[in-house]
C-alpha positions in Angstrom: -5.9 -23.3 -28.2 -4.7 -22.7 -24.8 -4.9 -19.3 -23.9 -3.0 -17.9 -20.5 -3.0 -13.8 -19.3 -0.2 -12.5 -17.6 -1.3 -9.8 -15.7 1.2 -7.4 -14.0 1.0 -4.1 -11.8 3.2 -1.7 -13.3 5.7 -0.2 -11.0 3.4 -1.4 -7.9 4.8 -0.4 -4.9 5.2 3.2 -6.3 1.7 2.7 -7.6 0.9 1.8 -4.5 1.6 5.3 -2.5 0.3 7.4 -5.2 -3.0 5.7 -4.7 -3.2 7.6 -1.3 -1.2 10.3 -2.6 -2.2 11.5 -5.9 0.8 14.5 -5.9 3.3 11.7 -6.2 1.6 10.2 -9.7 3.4 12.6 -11.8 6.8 12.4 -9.3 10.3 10.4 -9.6 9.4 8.3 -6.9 11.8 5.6 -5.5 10.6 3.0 -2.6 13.7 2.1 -0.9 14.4 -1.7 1.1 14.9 -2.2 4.2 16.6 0.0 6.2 16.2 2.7 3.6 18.9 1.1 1.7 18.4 0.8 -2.2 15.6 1.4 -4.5 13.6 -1.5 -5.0 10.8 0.2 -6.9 10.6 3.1 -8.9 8.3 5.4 -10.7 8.6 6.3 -14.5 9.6 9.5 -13.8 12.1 8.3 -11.7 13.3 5.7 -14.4 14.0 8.6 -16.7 15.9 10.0 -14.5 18.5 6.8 -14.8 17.8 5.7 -10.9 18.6 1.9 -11.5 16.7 -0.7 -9.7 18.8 -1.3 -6.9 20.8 1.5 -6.9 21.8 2.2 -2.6 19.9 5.4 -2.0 23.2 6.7 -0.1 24.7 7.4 -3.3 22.4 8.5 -5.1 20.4 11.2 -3.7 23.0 14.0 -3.9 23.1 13.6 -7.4 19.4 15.5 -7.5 18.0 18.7 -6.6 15.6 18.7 -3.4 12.6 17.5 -4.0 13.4 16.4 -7.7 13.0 12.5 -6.2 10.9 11.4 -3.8 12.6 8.6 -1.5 10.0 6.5 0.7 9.9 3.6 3.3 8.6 0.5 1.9 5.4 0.0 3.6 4.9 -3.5 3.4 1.0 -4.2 5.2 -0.3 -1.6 2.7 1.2 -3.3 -0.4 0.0 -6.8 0.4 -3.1 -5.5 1.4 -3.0 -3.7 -2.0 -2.0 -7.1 -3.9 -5.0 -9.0 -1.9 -7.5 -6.3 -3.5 -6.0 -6.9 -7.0 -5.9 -10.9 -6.8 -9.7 -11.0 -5.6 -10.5 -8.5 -8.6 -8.7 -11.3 -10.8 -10.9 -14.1 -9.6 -13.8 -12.5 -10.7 -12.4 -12.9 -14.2 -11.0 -16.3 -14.2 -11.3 -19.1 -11.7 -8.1 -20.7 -12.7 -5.5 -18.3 -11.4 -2.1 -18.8 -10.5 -0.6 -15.7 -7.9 2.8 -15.3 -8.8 4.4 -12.8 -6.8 2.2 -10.3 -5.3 2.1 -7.9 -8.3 1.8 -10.8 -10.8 -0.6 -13.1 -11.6 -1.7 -15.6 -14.5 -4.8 -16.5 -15.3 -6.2 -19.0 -17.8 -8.8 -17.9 -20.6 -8.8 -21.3 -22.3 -12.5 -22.2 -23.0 -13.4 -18.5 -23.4 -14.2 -19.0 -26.8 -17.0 -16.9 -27.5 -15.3 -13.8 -26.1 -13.1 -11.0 -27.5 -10.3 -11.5 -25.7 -8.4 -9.0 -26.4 -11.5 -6.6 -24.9 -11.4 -9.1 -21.7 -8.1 -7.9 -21.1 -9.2 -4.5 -21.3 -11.7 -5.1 -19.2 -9.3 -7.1 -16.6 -7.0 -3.5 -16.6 -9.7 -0.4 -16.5 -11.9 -2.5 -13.4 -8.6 -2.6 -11.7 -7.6 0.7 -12.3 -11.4 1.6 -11.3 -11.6 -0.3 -8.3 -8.1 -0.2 -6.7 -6.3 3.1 -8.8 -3.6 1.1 -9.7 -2.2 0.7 -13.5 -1.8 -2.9 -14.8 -0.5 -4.7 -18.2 -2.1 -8.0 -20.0 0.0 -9.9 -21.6 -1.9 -13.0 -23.4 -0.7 -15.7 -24.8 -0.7 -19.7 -25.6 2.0 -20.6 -23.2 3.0 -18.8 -19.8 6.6 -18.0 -21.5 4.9 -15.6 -24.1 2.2 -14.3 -22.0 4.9 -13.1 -20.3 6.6 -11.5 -23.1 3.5 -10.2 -24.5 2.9 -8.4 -21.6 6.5 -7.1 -22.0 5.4 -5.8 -25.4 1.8 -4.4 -23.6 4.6 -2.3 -20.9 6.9 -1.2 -23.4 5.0 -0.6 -27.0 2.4 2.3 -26.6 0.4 1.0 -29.7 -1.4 -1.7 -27.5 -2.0 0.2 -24.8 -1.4 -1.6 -21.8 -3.0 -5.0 -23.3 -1.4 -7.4 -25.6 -2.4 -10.6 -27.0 -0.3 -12.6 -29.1 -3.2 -15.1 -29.8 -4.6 -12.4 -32.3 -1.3 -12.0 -34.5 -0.4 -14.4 -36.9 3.3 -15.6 -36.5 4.3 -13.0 -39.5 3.4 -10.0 -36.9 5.0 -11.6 -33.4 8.5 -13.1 -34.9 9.7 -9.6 -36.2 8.3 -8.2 -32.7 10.2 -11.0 -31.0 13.8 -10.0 -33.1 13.8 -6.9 -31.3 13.6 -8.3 -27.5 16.9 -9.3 -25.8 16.9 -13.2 -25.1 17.3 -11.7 -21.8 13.9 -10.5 -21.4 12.6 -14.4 -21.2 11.2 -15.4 -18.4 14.0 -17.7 -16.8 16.8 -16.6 -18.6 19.0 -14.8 -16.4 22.0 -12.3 -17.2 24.7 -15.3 -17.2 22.7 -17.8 -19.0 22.1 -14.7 -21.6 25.5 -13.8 -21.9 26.0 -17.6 -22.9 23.4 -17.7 -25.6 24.5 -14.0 -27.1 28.1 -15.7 -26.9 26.1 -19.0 -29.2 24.9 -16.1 -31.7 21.6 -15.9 -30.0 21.0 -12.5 -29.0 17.3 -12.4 -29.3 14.1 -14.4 -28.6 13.5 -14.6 -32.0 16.9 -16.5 -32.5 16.1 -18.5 -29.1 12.7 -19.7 -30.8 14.1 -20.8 -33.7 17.1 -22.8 -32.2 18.4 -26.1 -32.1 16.1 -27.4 -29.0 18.4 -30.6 -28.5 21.2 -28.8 -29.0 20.6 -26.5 -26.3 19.4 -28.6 -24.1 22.5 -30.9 -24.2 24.3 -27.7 -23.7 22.2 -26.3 -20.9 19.5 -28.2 -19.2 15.6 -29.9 -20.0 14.6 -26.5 -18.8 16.1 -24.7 -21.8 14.3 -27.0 -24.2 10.9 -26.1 -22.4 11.6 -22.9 -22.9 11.6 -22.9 -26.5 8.7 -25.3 -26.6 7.0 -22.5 -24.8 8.3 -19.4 -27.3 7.0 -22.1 -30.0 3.5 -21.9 -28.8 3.7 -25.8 -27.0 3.1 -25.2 -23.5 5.3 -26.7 -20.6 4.4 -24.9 -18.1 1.0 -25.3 -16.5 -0.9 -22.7 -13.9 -0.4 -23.6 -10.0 -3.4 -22.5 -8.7 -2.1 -23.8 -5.1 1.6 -22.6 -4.9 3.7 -25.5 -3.5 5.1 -25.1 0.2 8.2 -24.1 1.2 11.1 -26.7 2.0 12.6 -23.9 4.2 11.7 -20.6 5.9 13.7 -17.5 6.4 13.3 -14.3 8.2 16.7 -12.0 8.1 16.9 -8.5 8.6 19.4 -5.6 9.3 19.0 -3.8 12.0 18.6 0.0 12.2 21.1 0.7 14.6 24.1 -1.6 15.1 23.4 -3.8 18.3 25.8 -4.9 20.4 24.5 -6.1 23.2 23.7 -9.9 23.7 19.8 -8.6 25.3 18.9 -7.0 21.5 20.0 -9.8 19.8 17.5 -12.0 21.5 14.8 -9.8 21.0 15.4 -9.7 17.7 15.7 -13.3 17.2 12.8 -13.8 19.4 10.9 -11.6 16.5 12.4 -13.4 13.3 11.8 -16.7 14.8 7.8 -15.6 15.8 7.5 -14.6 12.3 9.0 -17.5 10.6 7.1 -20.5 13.1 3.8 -17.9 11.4 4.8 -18.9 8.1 5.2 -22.5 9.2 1.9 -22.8 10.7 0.3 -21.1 7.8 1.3 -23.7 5.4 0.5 -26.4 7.5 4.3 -27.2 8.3 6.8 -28.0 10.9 10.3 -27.5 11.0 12.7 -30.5 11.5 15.6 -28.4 12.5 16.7 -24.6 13.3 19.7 -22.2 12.5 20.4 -19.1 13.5 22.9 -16.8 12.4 24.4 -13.2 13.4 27.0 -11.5 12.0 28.7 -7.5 11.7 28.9 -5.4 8.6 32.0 -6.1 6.2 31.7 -3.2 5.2 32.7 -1.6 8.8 36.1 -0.3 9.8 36.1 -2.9 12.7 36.9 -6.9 12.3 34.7 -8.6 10.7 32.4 -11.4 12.6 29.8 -13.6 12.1 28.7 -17.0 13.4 25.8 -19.4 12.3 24.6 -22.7 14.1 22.0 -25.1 13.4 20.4 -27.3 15.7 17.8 -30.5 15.0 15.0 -30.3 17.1 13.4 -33.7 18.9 10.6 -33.7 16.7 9.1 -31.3 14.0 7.2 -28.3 15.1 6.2 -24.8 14.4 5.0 -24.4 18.1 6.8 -20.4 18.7 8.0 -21.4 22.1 10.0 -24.0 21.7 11.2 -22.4 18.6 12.2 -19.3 20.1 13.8 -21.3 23.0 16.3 -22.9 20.7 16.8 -20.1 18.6 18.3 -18.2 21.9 20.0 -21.2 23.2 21.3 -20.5 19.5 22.3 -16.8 20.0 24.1 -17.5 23.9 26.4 -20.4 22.1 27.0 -17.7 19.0 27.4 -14.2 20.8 30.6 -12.5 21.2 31.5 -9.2 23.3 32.9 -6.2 21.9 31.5 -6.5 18.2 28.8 -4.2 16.7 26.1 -6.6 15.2 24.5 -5.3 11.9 22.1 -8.5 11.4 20.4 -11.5 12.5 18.2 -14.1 11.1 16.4 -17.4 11.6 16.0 -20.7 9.3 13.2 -23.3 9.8 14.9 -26.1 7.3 13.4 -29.5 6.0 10.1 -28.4 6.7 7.4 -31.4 6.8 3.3 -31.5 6.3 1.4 -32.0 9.0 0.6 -35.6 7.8 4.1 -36.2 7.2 5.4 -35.1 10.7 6.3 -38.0 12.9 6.5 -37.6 16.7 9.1 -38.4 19.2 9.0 -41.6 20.5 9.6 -40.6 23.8 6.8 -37.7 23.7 5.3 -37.0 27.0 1.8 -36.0 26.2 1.3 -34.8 29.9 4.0 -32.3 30.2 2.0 -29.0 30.2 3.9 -26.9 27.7 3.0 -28.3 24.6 0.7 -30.7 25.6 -2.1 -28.9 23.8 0.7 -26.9 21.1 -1.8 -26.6 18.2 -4.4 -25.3 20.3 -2.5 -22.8 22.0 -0.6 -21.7 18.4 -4.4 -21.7 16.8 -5.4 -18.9 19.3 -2.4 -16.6 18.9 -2.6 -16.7 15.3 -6.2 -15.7 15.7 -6.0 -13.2 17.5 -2.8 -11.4 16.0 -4.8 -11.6 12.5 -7.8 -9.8 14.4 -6.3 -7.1 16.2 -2.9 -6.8 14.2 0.3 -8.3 14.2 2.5 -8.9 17.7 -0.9 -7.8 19.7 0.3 -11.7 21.2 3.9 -11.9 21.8 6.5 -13.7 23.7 8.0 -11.1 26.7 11.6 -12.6 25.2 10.7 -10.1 22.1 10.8 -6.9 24.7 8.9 -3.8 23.8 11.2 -1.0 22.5 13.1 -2.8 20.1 15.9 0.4 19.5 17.3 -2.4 16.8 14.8 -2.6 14.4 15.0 -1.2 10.9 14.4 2.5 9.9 11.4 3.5 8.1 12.2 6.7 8.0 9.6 7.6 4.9 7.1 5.9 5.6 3.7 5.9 4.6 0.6 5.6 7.0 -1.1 2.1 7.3 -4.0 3.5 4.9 -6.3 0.4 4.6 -4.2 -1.3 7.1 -4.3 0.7 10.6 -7.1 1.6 12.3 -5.2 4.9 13.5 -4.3 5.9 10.3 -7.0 5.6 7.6 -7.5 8.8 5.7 -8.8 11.6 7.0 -10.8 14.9 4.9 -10.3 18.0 6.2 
């Protein structure tokens, strides 16, 4: 039998800070987006208090007495840095692992015969717990569609404590667990698509296993008809231990302070279109074309503006410079006067592999810009993963950046700046 672990960091970026801050474990704790703007993790304390994901902090935090929640800056570096730490951890379990999103992961156990696997899992959760301080669910199952959900049952159901594995219950034990999960609570299956199938008299999973799988997927798509293959223990969906690359790359943000000079907005460009040629680069891929876009708040009491452009570039690339050159030549063509800019971002579209990239035909290998682009792109990259991010920058970035977003609760850099590693008094 096939056997696949979900395994999932419960609450993780609020885990996260109460690592380094153990008062905050037994806290209502809400890590807000950028720009301090909604909660996009919270602790259980906070959860009981009815603080829904996504709620904008703004309106919410008058509704609690001081220091009843906990509002912090999402501190990006030391999460990753925390996921990194987890994922290695993970690989000593399994060597077939699959990284999901950086606070989920699957793993296969097929071929781990010999082991209880049920006490794997619990091993998998207390060495994380051990080595990191961060609380995890298993969920294991035949297919990656009920590992999932048996890691929803691991989350929610006390009685397994953190580790559940539907590959130990006969089918008379999970189908009256699975009649009391919302079809909703599938992986895939969104609100709408739920609201269709409660609509079809299939309100639960149970009711989505035992459907009509033609039927549905006349009505829906193929995708649908996996998806009960899955819940029925046929699996569909196989691990990808490499994750495929991205067709396009995007780096948005809002700024901290609305900008409304044409100088800001191309350092701010300059910085979204750094970070996105990165992500090229690191993916082996180059960029067939650029667009940039800036635009005000609809929200404000002044007219509304906001202008996008795209531009093909001569030949594919991730080189930063000429990047950042068209991004600006971008931003001058887009730019108005007299409007208060709330954000800016920049899209690297129809991204091809390095193989796949094919050169100008009129290329002149001489010119001493990019005659040597990989070289030159090699070293920066190198030497901002050394010393830290933006140590290398273009001058076009400038240096005080008034724009960028507020952080105004946030956490030190504990495993991730030099400057600000714990320190016992």
């Amino acid at each position: 039998m096939t056997t696949i672990a979900l395994i999932d960091c419960n609450n993780f970026y609020a885990s996260c800070e109460a690592v380094f801050n153990p008062k905050l474990k037994s806290k209502a704790v809400v890590i807000l987006s950028n720009n301090d703007g909604c909660c996009v993790s919270r602790s259980d304390a906070a959860k009981r208090l009815g603080i829904k994901m996504g709620a904008p902090w703004f309106q919410i935090k008058d509704q609690f007495k001081p220091g009843e929640v906990i509002a912090l800056s999402s501190n990006y570096a030391l999460y990753a840095d925390a996921s990194n730490r987890v994922m290695n951890i993970l690989r000593q379990f399994s060597s077939d692992i699959e990284i999901y999103s950086c606070d989920e992961s699957f793993i296969s156990m097929s071929g781990f015969g010999n082991k209880d696997l049920t006490s794997y899992g619990k091993e998998i959760k207390a060495t994380i717990l051990q080595w990191t301080g961060l609380p995890v669910c298993v969920g294991i199952a035949s297919t990656k569609t009920l590992a999932k959900l048996a890691n929803h049952c691991a989350k929610k159901r006390p009685e397994y404590a953190g580790v559940c594995n539907f590959n130990s219950m006969p089918g008379t034990i999970i189908n009256p667990i699975l009649a009391t999960i919302p079809v909703s609570e599938v992986w895939g299956i969104g609100s709408r698509l739920s609201a269709k199938l409660n609509q079809l008299g299939i309100p639960t999973v149970l009711d989505l296993k035992q459907a009509h799988s033609r039927t549905l997927r006349d009505k829906f798509s193929v995708v649908m008809a996996k998806t009960i293959a899955e819940l029925n223990g046929i699996a569909c969906i196989n691990l990808e231990q490499v994750a495929p690359p991205k067709q396009n790359i995007a780096s948005t943000r809002s700024f901290g302070i609305p900008v409304t000079s044409i100088e800001s907005l191309m350092e701010s460009v300059t910085l979204y279109t750094s970070r996105a040629a990165e992500k090229a680069r690191a993916q082996h891929s180059h960029a067939n074309s650029i667009s940039v876009f800036i635009q005000t708040s609809p929200f404000a009491q002044s007219p509304y503006y906001g202008g996008s452009l795209t531009v093909a570039l001569p030949s594919p690339s991730n080189d930063t410079r000429l990047l950042v050159k068209t991004a600006l030549w971008i931003v001058k063509r887009l730019y108005k006067p007299g409007y208060a800019y709330q954000k800016a971002g920049v899209l690297l579209n129809d991204l091809v592999p390095d193989e796949g990239r094919q050169r100008d035909l009129f290329f002149d290998a001489s010119q001493p810009n990019y005659a040597h682009s990989a070289k030159v792109m090699a070293v920066l990259d190198a030497i901002n993963q050394r010393y830290g991010r933006q140590t290398l920058k273009l001058g076009s970035e400038g240096f005080k950046a008034p724009w960028k977003m507020r952080q105004n609760f946030k956490s030190p850099g504990y495993t991730t700046n030099w400057n600000e590693l714990i320190q016992a008094s």
